[in-house]
C-alpha positions as CSV (number, residue, x, y, z in Angstrom):
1,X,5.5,-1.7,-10.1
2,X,2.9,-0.9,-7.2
3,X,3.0,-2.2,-3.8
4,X,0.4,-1.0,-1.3
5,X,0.7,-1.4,2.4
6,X,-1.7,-1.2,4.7
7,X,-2.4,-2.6,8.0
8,X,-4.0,-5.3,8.5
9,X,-8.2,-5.3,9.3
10,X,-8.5,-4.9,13.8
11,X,-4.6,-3.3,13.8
12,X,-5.3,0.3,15.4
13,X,-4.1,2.9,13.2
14,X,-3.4,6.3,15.2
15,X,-2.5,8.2,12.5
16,X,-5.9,7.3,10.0
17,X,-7.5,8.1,13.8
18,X,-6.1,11.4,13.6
19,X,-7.1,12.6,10.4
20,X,-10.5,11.5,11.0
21,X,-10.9,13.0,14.3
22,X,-9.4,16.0,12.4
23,X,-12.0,16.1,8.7
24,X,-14.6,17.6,10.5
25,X,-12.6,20.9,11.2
26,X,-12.3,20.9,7.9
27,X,-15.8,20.8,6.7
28,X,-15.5,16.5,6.2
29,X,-18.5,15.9,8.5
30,X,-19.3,12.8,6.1
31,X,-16.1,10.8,6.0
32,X,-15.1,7.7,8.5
33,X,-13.2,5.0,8.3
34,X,-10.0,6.5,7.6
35,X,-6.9,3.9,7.0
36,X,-3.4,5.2,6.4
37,X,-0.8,3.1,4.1
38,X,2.2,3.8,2.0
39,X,2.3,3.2,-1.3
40,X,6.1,2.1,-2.8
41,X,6.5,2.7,-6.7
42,X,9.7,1.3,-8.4
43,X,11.0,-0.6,-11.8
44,X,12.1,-4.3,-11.9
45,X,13.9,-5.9,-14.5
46,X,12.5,-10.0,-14.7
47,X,12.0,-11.8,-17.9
48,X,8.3,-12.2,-17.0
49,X,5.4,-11.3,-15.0
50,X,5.7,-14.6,-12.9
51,X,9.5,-13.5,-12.4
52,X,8.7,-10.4,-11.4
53,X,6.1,-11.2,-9.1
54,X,7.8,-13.6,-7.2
55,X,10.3,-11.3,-6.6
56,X,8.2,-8.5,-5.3
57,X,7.0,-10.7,-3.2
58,X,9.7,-11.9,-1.3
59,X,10.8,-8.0,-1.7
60,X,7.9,-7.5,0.4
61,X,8.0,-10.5,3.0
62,X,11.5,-9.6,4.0
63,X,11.7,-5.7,3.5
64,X,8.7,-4.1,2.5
65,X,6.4,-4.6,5.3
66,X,6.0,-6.0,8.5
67,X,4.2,-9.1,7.8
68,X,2.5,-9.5,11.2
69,X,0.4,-6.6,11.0
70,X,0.7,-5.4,7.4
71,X,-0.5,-6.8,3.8
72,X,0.8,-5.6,0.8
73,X,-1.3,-5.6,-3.0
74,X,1.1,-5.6,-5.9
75,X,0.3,-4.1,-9.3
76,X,2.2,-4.6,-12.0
77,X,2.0,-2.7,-15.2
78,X,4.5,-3.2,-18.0
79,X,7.8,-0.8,-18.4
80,X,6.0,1.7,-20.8
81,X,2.8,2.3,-19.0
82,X,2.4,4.5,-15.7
83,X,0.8,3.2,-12.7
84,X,-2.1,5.5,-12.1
85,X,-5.0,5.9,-9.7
């Protein structure tokens, strides 16, 4: 299980603002745009997708994120495969 956070499109993000005042120290003249997000990896047991997403879900409502400023994308990937990007 995946859940991605991110704020929400016109929340200011200070810390994404940082690192892109910060790239072009670095030799990242090209890059913009930067958004920051945490990403939350874990294992549920449900005796189906639809179970398991429903349960994220409210996992992420009341817990995982702030829901006034913050969306959350849940990937699900079955107990023997590895969530990769």
């Amino acid at each position: 299980m995946l859940v991605e956070v991110s704020l929400r499109p016109g929340i200011a993000d200070p810390q994404g603002a940082t690192i892109e005042r910060s790239l072009p120290a670095l030799g990242f003249e090209r890059v913009s745009g930067v958004r920051t997000g945490k990403a939350i990896r874990f294992s549920i047991d449900a005796d189906d997708e639809a179970g398991a997403r429903g349960e994220v879900d409210e996992l992420c409502r009341r817990f995982l994120t702030n829901p006034v400023i913050e969306d959350a994308r849940v990937t699900l990937a079955a107990a023997d495969q590895a969530v990769r990007r």
